[in-house]
C-alpha positions in Angstrom: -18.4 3.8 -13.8 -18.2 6.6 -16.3 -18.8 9.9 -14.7 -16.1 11.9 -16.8 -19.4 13.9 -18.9 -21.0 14.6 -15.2 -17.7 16.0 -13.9 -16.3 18.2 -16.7 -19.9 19.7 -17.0 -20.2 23.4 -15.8 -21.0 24.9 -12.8 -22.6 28.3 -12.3 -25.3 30.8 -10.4 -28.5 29.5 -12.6 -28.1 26.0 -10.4 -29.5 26.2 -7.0 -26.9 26.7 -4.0 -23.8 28.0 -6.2 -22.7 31.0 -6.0 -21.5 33.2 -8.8 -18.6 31.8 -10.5 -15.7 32.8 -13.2 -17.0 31.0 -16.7 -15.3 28.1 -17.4 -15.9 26.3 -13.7 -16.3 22.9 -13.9 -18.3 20.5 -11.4 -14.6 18.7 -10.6 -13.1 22.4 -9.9 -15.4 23.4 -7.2 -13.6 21.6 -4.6 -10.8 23.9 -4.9 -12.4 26.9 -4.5 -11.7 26.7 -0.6 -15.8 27.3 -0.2 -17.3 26.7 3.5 -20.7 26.7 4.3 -20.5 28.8 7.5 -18.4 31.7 6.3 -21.2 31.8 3.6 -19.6 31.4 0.8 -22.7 29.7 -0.9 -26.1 31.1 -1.0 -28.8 30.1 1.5 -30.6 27.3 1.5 -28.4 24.6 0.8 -28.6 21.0 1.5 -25.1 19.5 2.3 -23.9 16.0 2.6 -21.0 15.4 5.1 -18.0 13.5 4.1 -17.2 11.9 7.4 -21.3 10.5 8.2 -21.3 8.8 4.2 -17.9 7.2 5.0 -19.4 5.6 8.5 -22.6 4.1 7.0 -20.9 2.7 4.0 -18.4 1.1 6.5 -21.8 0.1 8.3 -23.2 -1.5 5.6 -20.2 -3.4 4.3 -19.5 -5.0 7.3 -23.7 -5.9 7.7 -23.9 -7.6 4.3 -20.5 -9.6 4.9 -21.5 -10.6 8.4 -25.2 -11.9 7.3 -23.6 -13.1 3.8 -26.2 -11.3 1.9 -25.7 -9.0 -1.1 -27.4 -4.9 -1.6 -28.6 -4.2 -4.8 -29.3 0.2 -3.1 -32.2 1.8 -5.1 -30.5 4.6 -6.3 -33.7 6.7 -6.8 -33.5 8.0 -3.7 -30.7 10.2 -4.5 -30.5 10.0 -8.4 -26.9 10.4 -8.3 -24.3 8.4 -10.3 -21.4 9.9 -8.0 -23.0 8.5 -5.3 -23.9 5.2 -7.4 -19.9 4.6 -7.8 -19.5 5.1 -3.8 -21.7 2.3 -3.1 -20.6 0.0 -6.4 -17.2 0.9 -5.1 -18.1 -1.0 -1.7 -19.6 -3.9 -3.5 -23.0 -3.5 -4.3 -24.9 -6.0 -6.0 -25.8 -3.6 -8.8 -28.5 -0.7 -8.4 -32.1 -1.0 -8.3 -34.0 1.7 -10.3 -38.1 2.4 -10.3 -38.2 3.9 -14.2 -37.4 3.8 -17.5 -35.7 7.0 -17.4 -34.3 6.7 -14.6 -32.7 3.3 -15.8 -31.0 5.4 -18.9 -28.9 7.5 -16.3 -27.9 4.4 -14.7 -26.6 3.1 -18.4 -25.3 6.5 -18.9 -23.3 6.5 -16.4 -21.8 2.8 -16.9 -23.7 0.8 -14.3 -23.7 -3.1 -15.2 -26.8 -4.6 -13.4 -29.8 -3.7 -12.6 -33.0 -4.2 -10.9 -36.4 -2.7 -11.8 -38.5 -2.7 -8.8 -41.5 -1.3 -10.8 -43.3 -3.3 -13.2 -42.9 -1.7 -16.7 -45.6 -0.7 -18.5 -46.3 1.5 -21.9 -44.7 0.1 -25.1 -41.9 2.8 -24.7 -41.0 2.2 -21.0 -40.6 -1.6 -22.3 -38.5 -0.9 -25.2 -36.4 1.7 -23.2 -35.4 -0.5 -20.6 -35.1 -4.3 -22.6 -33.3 -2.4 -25.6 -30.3 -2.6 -23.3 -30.2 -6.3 -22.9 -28.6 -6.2 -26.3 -25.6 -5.4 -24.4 -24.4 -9.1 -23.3 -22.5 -6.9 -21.0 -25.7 -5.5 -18.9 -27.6 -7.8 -16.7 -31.6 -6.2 -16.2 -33.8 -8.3 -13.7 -37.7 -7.0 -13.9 -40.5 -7.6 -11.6 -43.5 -9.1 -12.6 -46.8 -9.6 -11.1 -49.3 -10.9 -14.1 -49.5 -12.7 -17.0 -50.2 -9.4 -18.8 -46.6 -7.7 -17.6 -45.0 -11.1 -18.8 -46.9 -11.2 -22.0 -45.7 -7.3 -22.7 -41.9 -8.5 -22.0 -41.9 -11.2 -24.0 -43.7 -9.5 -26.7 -41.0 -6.7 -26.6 -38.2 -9.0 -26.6 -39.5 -10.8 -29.7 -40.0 -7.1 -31.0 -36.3 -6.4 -30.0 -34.8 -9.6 -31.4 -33.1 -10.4 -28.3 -31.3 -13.5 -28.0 -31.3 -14.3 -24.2 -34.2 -14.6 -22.0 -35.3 -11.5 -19.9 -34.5 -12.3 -16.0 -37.7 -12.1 -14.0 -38.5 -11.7 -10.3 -42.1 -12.7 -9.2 -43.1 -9.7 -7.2 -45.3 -10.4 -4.0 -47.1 -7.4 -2.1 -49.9 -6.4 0.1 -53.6 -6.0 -0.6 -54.4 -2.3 -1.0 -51.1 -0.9 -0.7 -48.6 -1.6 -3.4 -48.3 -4.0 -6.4 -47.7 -7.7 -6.7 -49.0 -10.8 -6.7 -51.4 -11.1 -3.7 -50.5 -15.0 -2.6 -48.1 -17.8 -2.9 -50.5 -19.6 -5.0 -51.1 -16.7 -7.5 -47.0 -16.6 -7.6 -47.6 -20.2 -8.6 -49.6 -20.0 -11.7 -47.8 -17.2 -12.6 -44.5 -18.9 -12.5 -46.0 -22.2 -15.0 -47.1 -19.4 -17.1 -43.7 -17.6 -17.9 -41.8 -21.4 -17.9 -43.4 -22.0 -21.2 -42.0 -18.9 -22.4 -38.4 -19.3 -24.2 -37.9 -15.0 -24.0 -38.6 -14.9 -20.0 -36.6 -17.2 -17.3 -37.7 -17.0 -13.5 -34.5 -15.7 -11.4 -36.5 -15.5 -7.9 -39.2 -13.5 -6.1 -39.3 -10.1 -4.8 -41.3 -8.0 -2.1 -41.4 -4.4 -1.0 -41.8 -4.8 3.4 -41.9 -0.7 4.1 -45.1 -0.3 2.8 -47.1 -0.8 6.3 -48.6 2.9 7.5 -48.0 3.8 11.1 -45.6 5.6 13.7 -44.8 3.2 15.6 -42.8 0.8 14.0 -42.8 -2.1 16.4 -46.6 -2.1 15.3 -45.9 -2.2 11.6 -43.6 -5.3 12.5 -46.4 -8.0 12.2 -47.6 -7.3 9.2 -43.8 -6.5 7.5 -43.0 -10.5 8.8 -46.4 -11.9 7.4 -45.6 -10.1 4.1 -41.9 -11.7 4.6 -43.6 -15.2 5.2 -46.0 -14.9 2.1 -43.1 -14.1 0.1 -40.6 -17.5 1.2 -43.7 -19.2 0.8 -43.9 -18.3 -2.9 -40.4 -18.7 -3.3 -40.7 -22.5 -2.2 -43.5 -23.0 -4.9 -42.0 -20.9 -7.7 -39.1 -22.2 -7.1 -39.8 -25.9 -8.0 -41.2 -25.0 -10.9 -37.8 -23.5 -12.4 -35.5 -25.4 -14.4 -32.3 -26.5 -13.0 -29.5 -23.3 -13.4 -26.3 -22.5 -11.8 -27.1 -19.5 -10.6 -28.8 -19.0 -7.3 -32.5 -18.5 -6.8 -32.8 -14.4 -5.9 -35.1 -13.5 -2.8 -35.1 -9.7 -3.0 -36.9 -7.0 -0.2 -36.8 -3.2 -0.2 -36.8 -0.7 2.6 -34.3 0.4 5.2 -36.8 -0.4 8.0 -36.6 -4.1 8.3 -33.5 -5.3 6.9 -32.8 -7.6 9.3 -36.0 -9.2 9.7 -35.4 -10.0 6.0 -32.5 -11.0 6.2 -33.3 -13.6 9.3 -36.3 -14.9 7.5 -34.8 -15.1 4.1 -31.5 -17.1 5.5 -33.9 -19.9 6.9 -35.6 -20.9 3.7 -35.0 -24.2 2.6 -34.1 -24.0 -1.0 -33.0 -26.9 -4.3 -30.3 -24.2 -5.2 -28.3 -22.3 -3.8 -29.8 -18.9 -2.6 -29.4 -14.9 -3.0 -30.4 -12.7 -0.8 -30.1 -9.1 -2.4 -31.1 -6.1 0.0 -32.6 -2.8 -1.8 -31.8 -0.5 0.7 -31.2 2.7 -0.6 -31.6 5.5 2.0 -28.9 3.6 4.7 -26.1 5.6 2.4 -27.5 9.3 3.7 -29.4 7.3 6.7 -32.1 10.3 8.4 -32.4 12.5 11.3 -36.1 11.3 12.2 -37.5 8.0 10.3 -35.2 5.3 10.0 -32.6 6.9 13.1 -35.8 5.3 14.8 -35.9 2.5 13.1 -32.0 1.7 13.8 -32.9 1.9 17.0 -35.5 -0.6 17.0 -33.1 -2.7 14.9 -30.6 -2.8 17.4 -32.8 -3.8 20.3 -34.7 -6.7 18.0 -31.4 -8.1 16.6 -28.5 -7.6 19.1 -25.7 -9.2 16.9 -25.9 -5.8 14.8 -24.2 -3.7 17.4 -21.0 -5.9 16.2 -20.9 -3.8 13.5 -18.5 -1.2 13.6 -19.9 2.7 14.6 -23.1 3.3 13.4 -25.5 4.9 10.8 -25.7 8.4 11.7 -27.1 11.4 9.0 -25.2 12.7 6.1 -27.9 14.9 5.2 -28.3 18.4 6.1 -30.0 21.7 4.8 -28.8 25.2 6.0 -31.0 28.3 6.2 -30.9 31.5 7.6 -32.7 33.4 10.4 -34.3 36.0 8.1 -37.4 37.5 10.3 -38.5 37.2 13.9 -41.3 39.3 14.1 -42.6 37.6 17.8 -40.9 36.5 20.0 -41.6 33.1 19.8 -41.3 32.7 15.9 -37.9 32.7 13.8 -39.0 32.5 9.8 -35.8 30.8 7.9 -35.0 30.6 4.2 -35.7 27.9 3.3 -39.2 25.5 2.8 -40.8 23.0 0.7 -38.8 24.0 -2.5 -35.6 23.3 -0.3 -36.3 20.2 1.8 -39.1 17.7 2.5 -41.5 17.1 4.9 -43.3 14.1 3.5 -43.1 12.0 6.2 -42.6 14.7 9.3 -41.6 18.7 9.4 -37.5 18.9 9.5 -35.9 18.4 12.7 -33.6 21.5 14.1 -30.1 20.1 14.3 -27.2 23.0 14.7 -26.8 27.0 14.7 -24.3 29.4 14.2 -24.7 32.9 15.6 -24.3 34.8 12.7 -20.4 36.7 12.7 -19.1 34.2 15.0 -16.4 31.7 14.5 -16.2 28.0 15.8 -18.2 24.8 15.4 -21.9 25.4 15.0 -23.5 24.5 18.5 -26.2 21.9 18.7 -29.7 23.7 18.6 -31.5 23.8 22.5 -34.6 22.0 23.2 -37.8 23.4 22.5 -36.8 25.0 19.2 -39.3 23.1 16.6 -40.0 23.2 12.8 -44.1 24.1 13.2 -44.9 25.0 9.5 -43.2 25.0 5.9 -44.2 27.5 3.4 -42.7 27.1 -0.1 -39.8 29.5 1.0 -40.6 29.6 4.3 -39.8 27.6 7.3 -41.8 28.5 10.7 -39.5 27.6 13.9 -41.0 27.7 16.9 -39.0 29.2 19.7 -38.6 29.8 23.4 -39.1 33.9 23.9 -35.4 33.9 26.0 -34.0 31.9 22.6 -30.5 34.1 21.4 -32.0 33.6 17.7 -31.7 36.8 15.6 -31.4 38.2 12.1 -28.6 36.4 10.0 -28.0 33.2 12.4 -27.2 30.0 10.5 -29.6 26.8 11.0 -29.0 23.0 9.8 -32.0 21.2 9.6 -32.1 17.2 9.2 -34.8 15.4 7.5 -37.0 12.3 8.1 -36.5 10.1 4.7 -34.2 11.7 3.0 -35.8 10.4 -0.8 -37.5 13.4 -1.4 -35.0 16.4 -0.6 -32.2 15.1 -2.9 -34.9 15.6 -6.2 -35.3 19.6 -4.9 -31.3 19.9 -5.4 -29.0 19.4 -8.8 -25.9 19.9 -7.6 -25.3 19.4 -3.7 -21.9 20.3 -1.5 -19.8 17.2 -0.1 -18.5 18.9 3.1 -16.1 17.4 5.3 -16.8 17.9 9.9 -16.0 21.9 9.2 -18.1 22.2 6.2 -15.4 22.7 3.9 -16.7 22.1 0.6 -14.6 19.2 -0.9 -16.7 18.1 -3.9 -19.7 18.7 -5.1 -22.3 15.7 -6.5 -25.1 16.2 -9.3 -28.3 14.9 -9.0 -30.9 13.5 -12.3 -34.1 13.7 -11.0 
């Protein structure tokens, strides 16, 4: 990885979260400016990543993949942050996945060798963006497809671009009325004896998205995740004997931190002419949530028992701290922070710890019946018992349910280690 230009670049008061600092700070100083978020050294809000919760789930992770002999390929939009990136390459990923164009040249920029685009590219600049960097034989780039006209517009770039190796393709599958890709096995089919007369495009497996089922309760949204799953080893099956021999395996991609290992257990029984890859696009497991997917871990780990083998557990990294900064009634504290600061796209934050502002110690874990009702842009309502010890000044961390979209309201966010010590401090490209 090359994330010398991210870590010499400077730090100051005009980004989010930092304080004012001497000129001259760099981004790979900060850590030794003995800053903790309780004392205050940092203004409020500020989301924080913990150390010691990042360190657990990429021990989680490593041992999952090695124990189901599958490979993670982490889409790296959700946190847009090459520092991060290098954590999980570090462990052995795959390569990233990316959703844009732009998001792709960051990835480049900051030295990553293979990638996966999990959106199909479109607009004669998002094309020549992303395939211009096939022309380093060092870079591998594997694109989803779902039609002959995104196949045409690759190989008609590549020509464009002169490349002289064929653009790796993955036949994406998806569901009717809720994401792209191709919308059977057999469609997958005719696709794949469309781009095998092609000499610029080469098949290198099929791809699906699961998460995209709407619902709260997840064991409902299981049925439909496994049909899409079966549709999809389906395709593979017919696709796949229409690819010329190769040495390298046959790739069977999913996304989604829900159902992992109901991919995984479907995609390990297909029956295959080649050998097979099964890559994982998990990217929220890094940062895991407070709400979301700490459900669906849950329900993981009653539908497939072997994965409390794995050592500790996912637990959330992510955290945003506000202050108690009015409490008009008694049963309403208004805190600094709100949709600028952290998301509520899936559900309203979730109340995690407090500090009673001037004391020292560990923050204490917040009561029952304190609850985030209502987020302003700057605002958060909390909901209060009357007899709650909340006043003026007192420190909240709030977690989040999917994590995706608090990291793009944040350029530069705090590693903190159990005392919230700030020991480094990651940049974000959003």
């Amino acid at each position: 990885m090359k994330l010398d230009w991210i870590r010499a670049a400077p730090v100051d008061s005009l980004l989010k979260g930092m304080p004012a600092l001497e000129s001259g700070v760099r981004q790979d100083q900060v850590a030794g400016l003995g800053l903790n978020i309780l004392a205050e050294d940092l203004p409020l809000p500020i989301a924080v990543l913990k150390v010691s919760a990042l360190d657990a789930n990429r021990a989680w992770m490593q041992a999952f993949v090695r124990e189901m002999g599958v490979e993670i390929c982490p889409h790296g939009k959700t946190t847009m942050c090459p520092e991060l990136f290098s954590m999980q390459l570090d462990d052995g990923a795959f390569g990233m996945t990316c959703a844009t164009a732009s998001q792709l040249e960051v990835y480049r920029a900051a030295g990553v060798r293979r990638v996966i685009m999990a959106n199909q590219l479109a607009g004669r600049t998002n094309l020549r963006m992303a395939l211009r960097h096939l022309l380093d034989p060092t870079f591998d780039l594997f694109c989803l497809v779902d039609s002959t006209e995104s196949a045409e517009a690759l190989k008609a770039t590549a020509q464009d671009l002169g490349l002289d190796r064929a653009v790796p393709v993955l036949l994406e599958l998806g569901e009717g009325l809720a994401r792209t890709g191709l919308r059977s096995p057999e469609q997958a089919q005719a696709l794949a004896r469309h781009i095998c007369a092609m000499n610029e495009l080469r098949i290198a497996g099929v791809a699906t998205y699961e998460g995209v089922f709407a619902g709260d309760d997840p064991i409902e949204r299981e049925a439909p995740a496994m049909r899409l799953l079966e549709e999809t080893a389906r395709a593979a099956t017919l696709v796949e004997a229409l690819v010329p021999p190769s040495a390298e395996p046959f790739m069977l991609s999913a996304g989604g931190s829900d159902y992992f290992d109901l991919v995984v257990d479907r995609f390990r029984r297909l029956q295959l002419g080649r050998p097979v890859r099964i890559v994982l696009r998990s990217g929220c497991y890094l940062t895991h949530d407070s709400g979301h997917y700490a459900r669906c871990l849950e329900r993981m780990l009653q539908r497939s028992p072997q994965m409390i083998r794995m050592p500790g557990s996912p637990r959330a990294a992510l955290e945003v701290w506000g202050a108690v900064q009015s409490r008009p009634e008694p049963t309403r504290a208004y805190c600094t922070l709100g949709k600028r600061d952290i998301s509520a796209d899936w559900e309203l934050p979730i109340p995690l710890w407090w500090r009673p502002s001037g004391q020292a110690g560990a923050p204490l874990a917040t009561p029952q019946g304190w609850r985030v009702i209502k987020l302003n842009d700057q605002h958060l309502h909390l909901e209060v018992p009357a007899d709650a010890p909340l006043r003026f000044g007192d420190l909240i961390a709030f977690g989040v349910s999917h994590p995706c979209t608090t990291f793009d309201k944040w350029r530069l966010i705090p590693l903190v280690d159990d005392a919230y010590n700030v020991v480094d401090v990651v940049r974000t490209f959003f």
